[in-house]
C-alpha positions in Angstrom: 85.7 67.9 125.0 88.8 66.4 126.6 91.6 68.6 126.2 94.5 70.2 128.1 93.4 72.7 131.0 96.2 75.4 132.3 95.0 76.1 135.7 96.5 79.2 136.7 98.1 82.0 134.4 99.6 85.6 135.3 101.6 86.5 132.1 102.3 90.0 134.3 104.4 88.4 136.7 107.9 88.7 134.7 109.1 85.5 137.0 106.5 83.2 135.9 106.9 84.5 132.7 110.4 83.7 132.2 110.1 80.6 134.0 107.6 78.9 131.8 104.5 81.4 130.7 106.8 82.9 127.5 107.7 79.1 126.4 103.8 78.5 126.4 102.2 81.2 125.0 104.9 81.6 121.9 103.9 77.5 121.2 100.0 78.3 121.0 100.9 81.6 119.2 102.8 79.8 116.3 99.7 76.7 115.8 97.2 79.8 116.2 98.6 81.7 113.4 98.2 78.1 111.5 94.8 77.7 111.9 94.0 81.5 111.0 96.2 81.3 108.0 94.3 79.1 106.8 91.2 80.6 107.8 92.1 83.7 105.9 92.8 81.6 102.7 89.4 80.2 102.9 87.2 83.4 103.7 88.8 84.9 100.5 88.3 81.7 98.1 86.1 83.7 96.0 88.6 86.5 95.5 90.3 84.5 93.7 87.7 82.0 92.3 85.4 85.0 90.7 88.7 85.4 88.2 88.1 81.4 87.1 84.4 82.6 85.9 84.4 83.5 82.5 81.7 84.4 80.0 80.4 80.8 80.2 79.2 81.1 84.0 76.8 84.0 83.0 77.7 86.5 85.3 78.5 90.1 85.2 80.9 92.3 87.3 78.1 93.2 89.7 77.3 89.9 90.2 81.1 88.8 91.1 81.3 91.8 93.4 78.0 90.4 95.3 79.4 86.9 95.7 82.4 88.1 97.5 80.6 90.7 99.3 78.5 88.0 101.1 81.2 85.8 102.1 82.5 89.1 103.6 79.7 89.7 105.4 78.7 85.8 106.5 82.3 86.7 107.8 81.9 89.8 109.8 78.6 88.4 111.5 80.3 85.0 112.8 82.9 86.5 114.6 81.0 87.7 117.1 80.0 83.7 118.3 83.4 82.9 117.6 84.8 85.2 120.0 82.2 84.2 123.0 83.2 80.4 122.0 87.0 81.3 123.3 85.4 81.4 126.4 82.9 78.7 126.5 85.1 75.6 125.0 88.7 77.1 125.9 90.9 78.0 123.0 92.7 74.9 122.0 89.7 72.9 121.9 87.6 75.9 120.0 90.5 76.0 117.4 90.4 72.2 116.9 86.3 72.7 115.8 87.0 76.2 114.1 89.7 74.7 111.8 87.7 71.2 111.0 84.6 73.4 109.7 86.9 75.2 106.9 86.5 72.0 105.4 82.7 72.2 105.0 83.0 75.5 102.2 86.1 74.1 101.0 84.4 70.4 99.8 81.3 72.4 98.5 83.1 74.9 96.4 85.0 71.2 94.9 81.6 70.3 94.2 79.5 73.4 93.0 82.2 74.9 90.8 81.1 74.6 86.9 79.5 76.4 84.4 75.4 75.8 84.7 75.6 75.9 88.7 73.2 78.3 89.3 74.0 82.0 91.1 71.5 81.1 94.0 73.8 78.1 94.7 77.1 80.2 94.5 75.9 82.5 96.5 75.4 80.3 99.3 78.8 78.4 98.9 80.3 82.0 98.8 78.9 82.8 102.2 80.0 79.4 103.9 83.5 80.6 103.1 82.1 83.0 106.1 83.6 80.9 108.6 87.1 81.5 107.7 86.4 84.9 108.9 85.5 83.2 112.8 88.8 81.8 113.1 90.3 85.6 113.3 88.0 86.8 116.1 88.6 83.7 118.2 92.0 83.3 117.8 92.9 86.7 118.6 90.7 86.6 121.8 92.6 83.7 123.2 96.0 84.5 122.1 95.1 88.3 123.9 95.3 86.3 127.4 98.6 84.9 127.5 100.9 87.7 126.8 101.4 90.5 128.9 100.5 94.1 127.9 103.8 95.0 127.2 104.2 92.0 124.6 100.7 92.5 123.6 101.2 94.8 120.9 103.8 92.2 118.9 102.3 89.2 119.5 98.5 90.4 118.1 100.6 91.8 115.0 102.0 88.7 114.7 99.1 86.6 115.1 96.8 88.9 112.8 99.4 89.7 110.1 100.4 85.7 110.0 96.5 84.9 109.3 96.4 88.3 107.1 99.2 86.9 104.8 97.1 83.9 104.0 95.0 86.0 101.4 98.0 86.7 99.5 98.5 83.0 99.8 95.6 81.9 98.3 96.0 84.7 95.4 99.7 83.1 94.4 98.4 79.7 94.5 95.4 80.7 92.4 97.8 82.5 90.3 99.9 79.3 89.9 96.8 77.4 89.0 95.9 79.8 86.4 99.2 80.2 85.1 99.4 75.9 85.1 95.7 75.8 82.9 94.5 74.3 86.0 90.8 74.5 87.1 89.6 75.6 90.1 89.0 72.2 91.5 92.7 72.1 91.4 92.9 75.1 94.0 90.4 73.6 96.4 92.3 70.4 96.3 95.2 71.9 97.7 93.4 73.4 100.6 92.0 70.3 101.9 95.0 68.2 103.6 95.9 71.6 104.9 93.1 72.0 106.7 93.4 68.6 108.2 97.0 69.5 109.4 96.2 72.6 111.2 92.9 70.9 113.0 95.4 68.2 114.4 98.3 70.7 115.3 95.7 72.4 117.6 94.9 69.5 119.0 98.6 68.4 120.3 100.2 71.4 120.6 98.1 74.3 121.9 96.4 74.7 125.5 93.2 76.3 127.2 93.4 78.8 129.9 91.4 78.3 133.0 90.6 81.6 134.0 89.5 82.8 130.9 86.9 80.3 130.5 85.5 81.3 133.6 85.1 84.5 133.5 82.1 84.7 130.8 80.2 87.9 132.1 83.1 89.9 130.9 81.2 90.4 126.8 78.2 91.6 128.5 80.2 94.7 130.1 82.1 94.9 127.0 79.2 95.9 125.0 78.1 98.7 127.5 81.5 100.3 127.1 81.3 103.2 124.7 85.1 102.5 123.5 84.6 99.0 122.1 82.3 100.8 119.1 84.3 103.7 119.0 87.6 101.2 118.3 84.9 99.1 116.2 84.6 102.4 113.7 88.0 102.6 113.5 88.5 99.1 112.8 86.3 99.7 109.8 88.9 101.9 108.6 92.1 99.8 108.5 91.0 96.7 108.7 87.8 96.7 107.1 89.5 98.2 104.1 92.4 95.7 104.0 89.7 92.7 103.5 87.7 94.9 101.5 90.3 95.9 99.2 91.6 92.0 99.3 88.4 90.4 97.8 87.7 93.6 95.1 91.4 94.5 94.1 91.8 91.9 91.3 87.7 92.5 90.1 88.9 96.0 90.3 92.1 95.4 87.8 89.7 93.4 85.4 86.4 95.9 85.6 88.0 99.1 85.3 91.6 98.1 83.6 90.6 95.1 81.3 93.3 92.8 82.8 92.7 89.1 81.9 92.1 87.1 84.9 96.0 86.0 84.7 97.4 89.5 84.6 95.1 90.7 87.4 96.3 87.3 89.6 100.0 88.4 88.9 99.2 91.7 90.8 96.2 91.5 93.1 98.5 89.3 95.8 100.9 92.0 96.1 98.8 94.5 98.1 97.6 92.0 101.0 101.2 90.4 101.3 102.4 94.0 102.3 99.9 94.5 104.2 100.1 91.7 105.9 104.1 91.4 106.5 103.8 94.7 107.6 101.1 94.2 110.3 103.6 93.4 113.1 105.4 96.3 112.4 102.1 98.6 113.4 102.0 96.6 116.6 105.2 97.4 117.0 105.5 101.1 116.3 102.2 101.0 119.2 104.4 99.8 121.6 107.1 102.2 121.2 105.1 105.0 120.0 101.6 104.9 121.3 99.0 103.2 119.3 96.6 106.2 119.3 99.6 108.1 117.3 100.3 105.7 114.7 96.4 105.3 114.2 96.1 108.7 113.5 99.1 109.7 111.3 98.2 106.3 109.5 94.8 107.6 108.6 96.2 111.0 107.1 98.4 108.7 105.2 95.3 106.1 103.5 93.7 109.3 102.7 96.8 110.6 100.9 96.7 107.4 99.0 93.1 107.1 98.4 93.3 111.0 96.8 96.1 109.2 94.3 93.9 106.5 93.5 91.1 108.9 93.1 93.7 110.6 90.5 94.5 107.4 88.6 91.7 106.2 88.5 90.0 109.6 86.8 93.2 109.5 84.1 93.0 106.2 83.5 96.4 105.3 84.8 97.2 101.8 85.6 100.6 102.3 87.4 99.7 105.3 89.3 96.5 102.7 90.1 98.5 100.2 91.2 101.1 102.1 93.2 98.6 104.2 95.3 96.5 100.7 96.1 99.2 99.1 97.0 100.9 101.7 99.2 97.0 101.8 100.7 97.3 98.2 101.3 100.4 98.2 103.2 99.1 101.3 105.4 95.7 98.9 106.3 98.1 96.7 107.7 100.5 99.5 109.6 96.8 100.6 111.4 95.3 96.8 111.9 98.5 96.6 114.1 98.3 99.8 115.6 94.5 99.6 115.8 94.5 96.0 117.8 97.6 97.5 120.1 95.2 100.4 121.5 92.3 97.9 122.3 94.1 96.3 126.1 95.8 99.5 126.6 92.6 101.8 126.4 90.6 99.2 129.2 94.3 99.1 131.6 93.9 102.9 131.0 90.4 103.1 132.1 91.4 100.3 135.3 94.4 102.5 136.5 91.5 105.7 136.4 89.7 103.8 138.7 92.6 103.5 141.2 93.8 99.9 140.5 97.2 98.7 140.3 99.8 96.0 139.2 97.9 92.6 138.4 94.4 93.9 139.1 94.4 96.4 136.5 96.2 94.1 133.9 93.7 91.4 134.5 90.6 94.3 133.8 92.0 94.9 130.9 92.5 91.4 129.7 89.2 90.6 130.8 88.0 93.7 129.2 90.1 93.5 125.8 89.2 90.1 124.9 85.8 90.3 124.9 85.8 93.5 122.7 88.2 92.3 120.6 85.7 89.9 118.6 83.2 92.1 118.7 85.4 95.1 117.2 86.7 92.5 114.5 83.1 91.6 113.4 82.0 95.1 113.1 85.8 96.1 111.4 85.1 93.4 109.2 82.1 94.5 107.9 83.9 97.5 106.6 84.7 95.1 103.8 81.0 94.5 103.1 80.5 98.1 102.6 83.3 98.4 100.4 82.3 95.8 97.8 78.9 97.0 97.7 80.5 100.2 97.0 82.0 98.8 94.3 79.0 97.2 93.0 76.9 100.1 93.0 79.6 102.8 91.3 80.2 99.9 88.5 76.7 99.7 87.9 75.9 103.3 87.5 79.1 104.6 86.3 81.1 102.2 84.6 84.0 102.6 87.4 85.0 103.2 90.6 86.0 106.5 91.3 82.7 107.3 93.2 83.7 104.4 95.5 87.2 105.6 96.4 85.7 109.1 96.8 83.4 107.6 99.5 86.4 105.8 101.1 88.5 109.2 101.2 85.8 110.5 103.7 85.4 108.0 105.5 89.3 108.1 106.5 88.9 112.2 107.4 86.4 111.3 109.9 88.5 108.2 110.9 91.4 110.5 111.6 89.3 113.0 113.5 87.7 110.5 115.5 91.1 109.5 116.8 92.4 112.8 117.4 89.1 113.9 119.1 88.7 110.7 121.3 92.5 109.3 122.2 95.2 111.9 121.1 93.4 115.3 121.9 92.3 114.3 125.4 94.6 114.6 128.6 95.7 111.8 130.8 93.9 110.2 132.5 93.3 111.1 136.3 94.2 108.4 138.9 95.6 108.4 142.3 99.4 107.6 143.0 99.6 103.9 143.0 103.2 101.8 144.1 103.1 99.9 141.1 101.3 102.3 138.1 102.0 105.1 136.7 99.9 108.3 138.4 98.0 108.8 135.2 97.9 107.6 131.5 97.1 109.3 128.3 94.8 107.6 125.9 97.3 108.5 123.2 100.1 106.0 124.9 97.8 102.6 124.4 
């Protein structure tokens, strides 16, 4: 595939990054954020589409929380190719195919979507949605190589929280449909031209890096590191719970609260836009404050909000409901930022332990960081897998889904312990005295 090669790239070297590396990297930042906005939207179609399926389409709650749980999960799986694809093809021209497939679930939902379709045959238009959850892993590998570490923590909360925001997206527009009596042909219509747009920006505006597409063995050592699944479990956490919590929220609101599906539109956007807006902002309290910190304190705080949703949800309280999930929602996006952040900084850590310095140790961690990076998204996504099927089993055998949020309140605790225990507990790192690093670095500054 033809497409623009950038030979040489050291974001680390401040001169050539005010000469002409900033200028470069913020371009294919703003197109990348495109394609996985629209990515986003996609994967969680069926959030929004399960509310269009009235009695006439013949199935139950159960069945609606299994639909969304397998586009979830197509989702979590695909990102793991996705991310070795960076790599392979470069990450303009892998954005260019990543955005032209969103049109192969989007066209077969237009086609599918009427009463008598069988559920074998939404099922499997559910799970191509899937491939809206690739975009995320692949574009946050290759926008991870051209910033430096000490821009790292922005620019991923960026990235991630400007793909994020397109579930809200697709809520409101769904919610616009419903509101206009429009079907939801209507929605997929609108998708469409979009997608062709964001395919062609990639094409002309972004670049592929070089160096990064030759240096493939770096997934293999990526694996064997014990802190890409250790990040991975906390990934489950924050963001695992934000998609989780993004597909089930407005199923949630019409299961438990009997919202029609045009009240439960009018709220179910509101959590996922906070969290998503406020994504950046984690990244940015990482950089100032240590990502390991934030992580942690944000995990005390989703399991003070998952106790009040446990609350409301026993007394049957719809604004204490809402409140709580919301404020969990915007938390989700606080640790996906702060989460992400920790990632580069835990493999320069572990580079400056073993006595290198300056650009050597920065390009470990790159090397490092971007192949766990799709590897910690896929498992963090399947956090929202579990979480749906959570849902689907407490529905089914109690009616509601207290027992679910009970579940996801310990799963937090050990989140939070596992964070104090592995990054903020431990002392710095030992290295020798180096001219351009610092003699040692705590896991709880990534």
């Amino acid at each position: 595939m033809a497409g623009r090669w950038i030979e040489q790239w050291d974001p680390e070297d401040e001169s050539f990054w005010e000469a002409k590396g900033e200028r470069i990297a913020r371009r294919n930042l703003a197109f990348s954020i495109l394609s996985e906005h629209i990515g986003f939207s996609i994967w969680t179609l069926w959030s929004v589409m399960v509310l269009f399926m009235g009695p006439e389409y013949g199935i139950d709650p159960a069945g609606k929380f299994f639909l969304v749980a397998m586009a979830t999960l197509v989702g979590a799986f695909i990102r793991v190719p996705y991310t070795f694809a960076v790599a392979r093809f470069g990450g303009r021209n892998w954005t260019i195919v990543a955005a032209s497939m969103l049109l192969l679930p989007t066209v077969a939902a237009f086609v599918v979507m009427e009463p008598g379709t069988s559920y074998t045959t939404f099922m499997l238009v559910a799970m191509l949605t899937g491939v809206g959850g690739g975009n995320f892993a692949s574009s946050m590998t290759n926008i991870n190589s051209f910033f430096p570490l000490r821009k790292k923590g922005w620019a991923l909360g960026l990235n991630a929280g400007g793909g994020n925001i397109g579930v809200p997206v697709v809520q409101l527009v769904g919610l616009a449909v419903i509101g206009a009596s429009g079907g939801p042909r209507m929605l997929l219509g609108i998708y469409i031209p979009f997608i062709a747009v964001s395919a062609i920006c990639a094409a002309l505006f972004m670049d592929n890096l070089a160096p990064v597409k030759n240096d493939t063995g770096a997934s293999k050592e990526a694996v064997k590191d014990p802190h890409t699944w250790i990040m991975s479990f906390l990934y489950i956490g924050t963001f695992g719970s934000f998609i989780g919590y993004s597909f089930a929220f407005g199923l949630v609101l019409q299961t438990q609260f009997g919202r029609t599906p045009l009240q439960a539109a009018s709220i179910t956007f509101i959590g996922p836009l906070l969290g998503s807006l406020i994504r950046p902002v984690g990244g940015w309290l990482a950089d100032r404050f240590g990502g390991a910190r934030i992580t942690l304190w944000n995990f005390l705080g989703m399991g003070l909000a998952t106790g009040a949703v446990v609350a409301a949800s026993v007394e049957k309280s719809l604004p204490l409901f809402t409140t709580a999930f919301i404020a969990l929602f915007v938390l989700t996006g606080v640790g996906n930022g702060s989460t992400y952040k920790m990632i580069p900084g835990i493999f320069q850590a572990k580079a400056v332990a073993k006595g290198m310095s300056g650009e050597a140790a920065a390009a470990y961690g790159r090397r490092l960081s971007g192949a766990s990076m799709g590897l910690i998204g896929a498992v963090g996504a399947l956090g929202g897998l579990g979480i749906n099927l959570a849902f689907r089993q407490s529905f089914l055998t109690a009616g509601t889904g207290t027992s679910a949020f009970v579940a996801f309140l310990v799963f937090y605790a050990a989140c939070f312990t596992v964070t104090w225990a592995v990054y903020v507990r431990r002392p710095a790192v030992a290295a020798q005295p180096v001219a351009e690093a610092k003699p040692q670095l705590s896991y709880a500054e990534v």
